[in-house]
N, C-alpha and C positions, 0 to 999 in steps of 0.2 A: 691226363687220365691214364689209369693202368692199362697196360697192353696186355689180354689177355690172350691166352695157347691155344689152338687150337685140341678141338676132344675129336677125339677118332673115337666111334662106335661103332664096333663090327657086327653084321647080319648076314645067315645062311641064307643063301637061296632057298626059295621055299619050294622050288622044284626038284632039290635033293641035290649033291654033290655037282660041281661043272666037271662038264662033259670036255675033254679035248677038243678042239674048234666048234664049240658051243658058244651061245651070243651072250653078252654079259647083259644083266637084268639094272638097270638104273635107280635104282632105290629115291634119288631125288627126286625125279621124273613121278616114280611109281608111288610117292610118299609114301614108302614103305620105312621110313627111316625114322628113327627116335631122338633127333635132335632137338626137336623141341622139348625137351626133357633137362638139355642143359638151359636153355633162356632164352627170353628172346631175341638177346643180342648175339647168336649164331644162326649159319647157314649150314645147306647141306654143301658135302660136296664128294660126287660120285669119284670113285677108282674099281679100277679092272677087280670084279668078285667083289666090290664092298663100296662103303663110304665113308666118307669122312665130314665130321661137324667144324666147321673152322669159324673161328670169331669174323664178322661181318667188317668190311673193312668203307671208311668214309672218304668223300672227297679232301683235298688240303686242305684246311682252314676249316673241316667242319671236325664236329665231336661227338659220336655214339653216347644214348642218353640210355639209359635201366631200358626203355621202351622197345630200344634194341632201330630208333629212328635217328639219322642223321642229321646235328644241329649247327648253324654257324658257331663258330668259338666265339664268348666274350671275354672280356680280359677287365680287371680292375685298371686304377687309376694309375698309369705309370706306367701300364705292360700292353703287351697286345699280341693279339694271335699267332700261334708259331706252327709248325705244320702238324705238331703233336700235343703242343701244350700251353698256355700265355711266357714269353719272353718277354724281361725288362728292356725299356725305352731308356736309352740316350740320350737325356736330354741336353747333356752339357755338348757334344758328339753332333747330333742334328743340328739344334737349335739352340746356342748358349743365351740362357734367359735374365743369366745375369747383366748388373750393367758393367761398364767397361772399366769401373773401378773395383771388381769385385771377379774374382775367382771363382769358375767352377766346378763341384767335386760331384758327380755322378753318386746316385743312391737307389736303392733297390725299391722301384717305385715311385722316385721322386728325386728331387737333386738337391744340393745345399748351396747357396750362394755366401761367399765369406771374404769379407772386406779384405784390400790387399795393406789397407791402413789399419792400426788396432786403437777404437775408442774405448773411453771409460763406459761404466755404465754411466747409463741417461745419456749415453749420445751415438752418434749415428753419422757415418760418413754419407759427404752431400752426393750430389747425381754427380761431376762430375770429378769426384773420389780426389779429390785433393785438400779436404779437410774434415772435420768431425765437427757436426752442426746436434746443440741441443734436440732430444726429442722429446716433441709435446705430447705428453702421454694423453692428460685431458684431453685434445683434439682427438687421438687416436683411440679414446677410449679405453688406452690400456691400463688405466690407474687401477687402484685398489678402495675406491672411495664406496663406502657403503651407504645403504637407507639414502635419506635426505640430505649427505652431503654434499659439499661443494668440492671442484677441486680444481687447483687453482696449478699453473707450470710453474714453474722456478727453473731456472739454470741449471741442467742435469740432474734436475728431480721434479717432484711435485709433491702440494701439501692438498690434506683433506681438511674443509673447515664448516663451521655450519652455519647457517645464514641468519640472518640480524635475526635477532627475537629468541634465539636457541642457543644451547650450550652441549656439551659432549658430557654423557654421563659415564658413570665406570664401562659400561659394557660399549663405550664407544658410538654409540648411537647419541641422533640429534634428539634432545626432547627441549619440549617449550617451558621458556622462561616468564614466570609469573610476574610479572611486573609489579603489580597491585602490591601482592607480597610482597615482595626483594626488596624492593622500593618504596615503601608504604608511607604514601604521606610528602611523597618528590615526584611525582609524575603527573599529578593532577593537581589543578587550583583548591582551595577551600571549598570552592562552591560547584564542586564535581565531583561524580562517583567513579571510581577507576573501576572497567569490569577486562577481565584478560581475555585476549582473543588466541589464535594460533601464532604464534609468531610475533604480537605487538598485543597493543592494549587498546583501549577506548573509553575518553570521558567524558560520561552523559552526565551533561548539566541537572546540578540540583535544581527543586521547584523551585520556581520564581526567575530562572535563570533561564538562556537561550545560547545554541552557536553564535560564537559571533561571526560575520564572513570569511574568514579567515579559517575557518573551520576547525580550531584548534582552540581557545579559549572560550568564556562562557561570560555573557554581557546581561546584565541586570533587564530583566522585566518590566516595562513602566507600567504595571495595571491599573495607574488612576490615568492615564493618558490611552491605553488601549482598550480599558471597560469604563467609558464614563460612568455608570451609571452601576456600578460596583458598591457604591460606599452612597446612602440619602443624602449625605451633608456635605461631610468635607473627605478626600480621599487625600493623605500624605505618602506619598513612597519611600520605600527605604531601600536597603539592599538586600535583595533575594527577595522582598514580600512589600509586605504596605498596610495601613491601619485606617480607620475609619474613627472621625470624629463627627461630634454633632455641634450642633449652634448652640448657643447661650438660652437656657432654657428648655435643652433638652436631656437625655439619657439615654445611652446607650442602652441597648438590646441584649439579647442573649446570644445573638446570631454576630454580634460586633459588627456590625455593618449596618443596620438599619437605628432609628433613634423614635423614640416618645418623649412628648410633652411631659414637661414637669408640671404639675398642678400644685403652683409652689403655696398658692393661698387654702388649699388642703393641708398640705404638708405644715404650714405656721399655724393652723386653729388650734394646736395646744402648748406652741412653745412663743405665745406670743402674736403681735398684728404687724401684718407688713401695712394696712392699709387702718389708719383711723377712721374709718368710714366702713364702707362695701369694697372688697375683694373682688375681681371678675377676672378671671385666670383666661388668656390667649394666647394660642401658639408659640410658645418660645419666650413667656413672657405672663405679665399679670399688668392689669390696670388698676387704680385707686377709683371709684365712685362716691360719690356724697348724696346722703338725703338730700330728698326736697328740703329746700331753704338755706343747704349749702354750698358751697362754690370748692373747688379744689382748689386747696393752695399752690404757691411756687413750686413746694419741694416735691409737689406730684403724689403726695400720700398722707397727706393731713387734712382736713376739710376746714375751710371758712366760713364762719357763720355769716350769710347775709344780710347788712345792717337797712333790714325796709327801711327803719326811719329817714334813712341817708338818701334814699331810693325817689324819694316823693312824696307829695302831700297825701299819709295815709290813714293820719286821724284827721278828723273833719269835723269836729263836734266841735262846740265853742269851750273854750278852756281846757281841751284834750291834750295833754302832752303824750309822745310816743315813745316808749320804752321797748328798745329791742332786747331779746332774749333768744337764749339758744334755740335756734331753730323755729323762732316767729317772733314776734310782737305782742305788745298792749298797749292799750291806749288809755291812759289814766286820767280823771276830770280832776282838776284842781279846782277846787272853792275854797276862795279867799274870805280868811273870818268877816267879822261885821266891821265895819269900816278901813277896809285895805282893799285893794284893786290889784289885779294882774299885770305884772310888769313887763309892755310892750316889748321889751327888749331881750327878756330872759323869762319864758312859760313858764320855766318851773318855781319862780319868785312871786309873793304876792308883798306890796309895799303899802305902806298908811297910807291914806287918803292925803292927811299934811302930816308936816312933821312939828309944827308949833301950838306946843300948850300953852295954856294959860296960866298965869305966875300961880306959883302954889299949886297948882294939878300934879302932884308927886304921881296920881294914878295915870296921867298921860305919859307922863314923863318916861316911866319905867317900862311901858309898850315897846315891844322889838319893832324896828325899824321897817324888817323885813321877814319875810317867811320862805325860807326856798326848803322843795319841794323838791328829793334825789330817791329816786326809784334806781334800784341796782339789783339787777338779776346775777347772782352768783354759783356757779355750777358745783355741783357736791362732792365732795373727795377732793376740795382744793389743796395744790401743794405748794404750802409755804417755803418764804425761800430761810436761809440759812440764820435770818437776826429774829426769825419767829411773830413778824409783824409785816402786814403790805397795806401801800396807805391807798386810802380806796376816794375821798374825793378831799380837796380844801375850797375853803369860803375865805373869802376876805372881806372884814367890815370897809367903813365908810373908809375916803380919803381927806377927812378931813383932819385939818390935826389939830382942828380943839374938839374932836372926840375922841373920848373913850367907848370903849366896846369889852362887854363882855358876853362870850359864847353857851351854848348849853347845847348838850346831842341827848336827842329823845327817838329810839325806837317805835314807833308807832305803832306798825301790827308787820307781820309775815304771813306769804303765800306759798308754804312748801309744798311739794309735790307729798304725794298717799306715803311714799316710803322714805322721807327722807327728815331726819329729826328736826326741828326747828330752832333756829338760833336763838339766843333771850339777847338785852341788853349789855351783861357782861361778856360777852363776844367781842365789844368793840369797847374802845378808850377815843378820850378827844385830847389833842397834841395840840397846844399853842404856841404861835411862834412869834416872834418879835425881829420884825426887818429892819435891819441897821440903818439908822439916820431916819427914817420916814417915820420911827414910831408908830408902824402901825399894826394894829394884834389881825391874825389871820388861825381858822379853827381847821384843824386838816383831823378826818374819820380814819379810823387807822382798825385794821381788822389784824386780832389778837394769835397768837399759836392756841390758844385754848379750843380753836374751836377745829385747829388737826387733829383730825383721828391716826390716819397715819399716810404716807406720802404713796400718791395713788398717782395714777395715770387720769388725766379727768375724764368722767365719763359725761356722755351726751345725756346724762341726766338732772335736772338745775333746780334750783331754789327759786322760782317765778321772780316773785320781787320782795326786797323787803324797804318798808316805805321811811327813810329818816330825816328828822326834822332839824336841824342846824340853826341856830338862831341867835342874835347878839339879846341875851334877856336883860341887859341895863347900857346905857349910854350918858354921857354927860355932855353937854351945848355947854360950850361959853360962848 
């Protein structure tokens, strides 16, 4: 601190001029004195006829503050109290603080310690100073690594680097590396979505897909094994998804997972019959039905006519023979002309009473043998097959072979239904045939293409009966 001078400020006595061995007046004493005028870091201080202001003086080690009060000195880092001012410290002098491989050079406030060995940079002599050992800047902190870098020591250096996920952009900073991008289409499976995080990426399994344990790849979904009841019918999985099937006679939905019945016997009423009969449509399926009087065939969709006659004694009348037809029966009385009887053996036959005339009876003679009697129900819209003729009954005369036979076919009458045209006589031809060695003539009914209209599916509609009469009209006895 400056040492200030003292101020001398003179003052008359106020009782006029001193008197020779007059007493001196104290101005300090009398605070008659104007030293507080200089500050307050002064005092009075009396002399013979006057006074004097002199700067106030402190103990050693203390310091006059403006306030004009006495303070301890402080000293900065390095110095300390001296009996007027702070004085630099010694440190090399007191306490040499370096180590023992290292020189001290005293400094004003501070010292320098400086190896007695000289390293490069990046190194640093050890403790005790007999060589130059790498320094780790990284450990010490002292690198120059900025933001989110890394920094790694090296052998009398170090590098700054940036951590997995990141790259150095021009202004030297870390920023993140977009994987997704950079990479697009190599970092994740087909059946993942790559999304970029800070420093690395992340891939969320597409639908239908899951973590596998591993926590890094994506394993298929079994949704017909984890949602049974996903799919009504059938559920097939695939990979990433899965589809729904139905059973045989069903259809899919709109929702492709659930299924309806086909109503197939709907769907065929205008392109066609699945069932010659009745149609009855069931879950996943359809069944064939037949009228009363018919029976379902083998192939499960055609119906068989019921042959009552085959069934039982179902005409009972005397001389009733039983004619089945589509869908029922008749039972037709045969009466045999005047003198012929019903042939035991075959109802539809009536045979002469005898068969010996008397010489010259030409009108015996030429009398048929027999009379049979074939009721044939034929159904309407019959389809001829391809020679335009189907032979519908044969008769064979006698076995005798000194007879001759000759045959004749006569129409008798027709029982067609309300809507179905009626056949005449030229409908049918009679075919005779002659069997090798036996000579014997046989008449076979043979129904003609004339009476196709055109090739029809047959319908369950029929021709009742039509009655035809087969006969040998001449014979010859030897």
């Amino acid at each position: 601190m400056e040492e200030r001078p003292a101020v001398e400020l003179l003052a008359t006595d106020v009782e006029g001029p001193a008197v020779a061995g007059s007493a001196d007046n104290d101005e300090c004493k009398l605070n008659t004195h104007n030293c507080d005028q200089a500050g307050p870091q002064y005092e009075c201080f009396n002399i013979k006829g006057s006074f004097r202001c002199n700067l106030k003086t402190c103990p050693p080690f203390h310091i006059l503050n403006d306030e004009g009060n006495c303070l301890a000195r402080s000293c900065d880092v390095g110095y300390r109290p001296g009996r007027f001012n702070c004085v630099d410290i010694d440190e090399c002098a007191e306490d040499n603080p370096c180590q023992q491989n290292e020189s001290c050079t005293n400094t004003f406030g501070s010292y320098r310690c400086q190896p007695r060995l000289n390293c490069y940079a990046g190194f640093e002599m050890n403790e005790a100073g007999t060589q130059c050992v790498d320094i780790d800047e990284c450990a010490k902190k002292t690198h120059q690594c900025v933001g989110n870098q890394l920094c790694s020591n090296r052998q009398g250096s170090y590098v700054c680097f940036c951590p997995q996920g990141f790259r150095r952009n021009a202004q030297q900073q870390c920023e993140d590396i977009n994987e997704c991008e950079s990479y697009h289409g190599r970092v994740c499976a087909n059946n993942a979505e790559c999304e970029n995080t800070e420093g690395s990426f992340i891939c969320n399994c597409k639908a239908g897909f899951r973590k596998a344990p591993n926590g890094l790849s994506c394993v298929d979904v079994n949704e017909c094994e984890e949602t049974p009841e996903i799919c009504q019918h059938n559920c097939i999985n695939l990979w990433g998804t899965y589809y729904c099937t139905c059973n045989a006679g069903h259809i899919m939905n709109s929702d492709n997972r659930t299924c309806s019945d086909v109503d197939e016997c709907e769907n065929a009423r205008n392109r066609g019959h699945l069932c010659i009969g009745l149609c009855v449509n069931v879950p996943g399926s359809f069944k064939c039905t037949c009228p009363e009087t018919y029976t379902l065939a083998a192939d499960g969709r055609t119906c068989k006519d019921i042959n009552e006659c085959e069934t039982g004694n179902v005409c009972r009348g005397i001389g009733e023979q039983c004619v089945n037809t589509r869908g029922g029966y008749k039972c037709n009385t045969i009466t045999c002309p005047d003198n012929y009887v019903q042939d035991s053996r075959q109802k539809n036959r009536c045979e002469r009473m005898t068969s010996h005339c008397r010489v010259g009876d030409d009108a015996c003679r030429l009398k048929p043998l027999s009379y049979s009697y074939n009721y044939l129900p034929l159904v309407s819209n019959l389809t001829l097959p391809s020679i335009g003729e189907v032979d519908i009954f044969a008769m064979r005369g006698p076995l005798w072979s000194t007879t001759t036979v000759q045959f004749q076919l006569e129409l008798e009458y027709v029982e067609p239904s309300a809507e179905v045209k009626p056949v005449t006589r030229d409908y049918f031809k009679l075919k005779l045939h002659q069997w090798e060695k036996e000579q014997l003539c046989a008449g076979k009914a043979v129904l003609q293409d004339t009476m196709l209209a055109s090739p029809t599916i047959p319908k369950l509609s029929f021709i009742p009966l039509m009655h035809f009469l087969l006969s040998p009209i001449s014979q010859n006895l030897w």
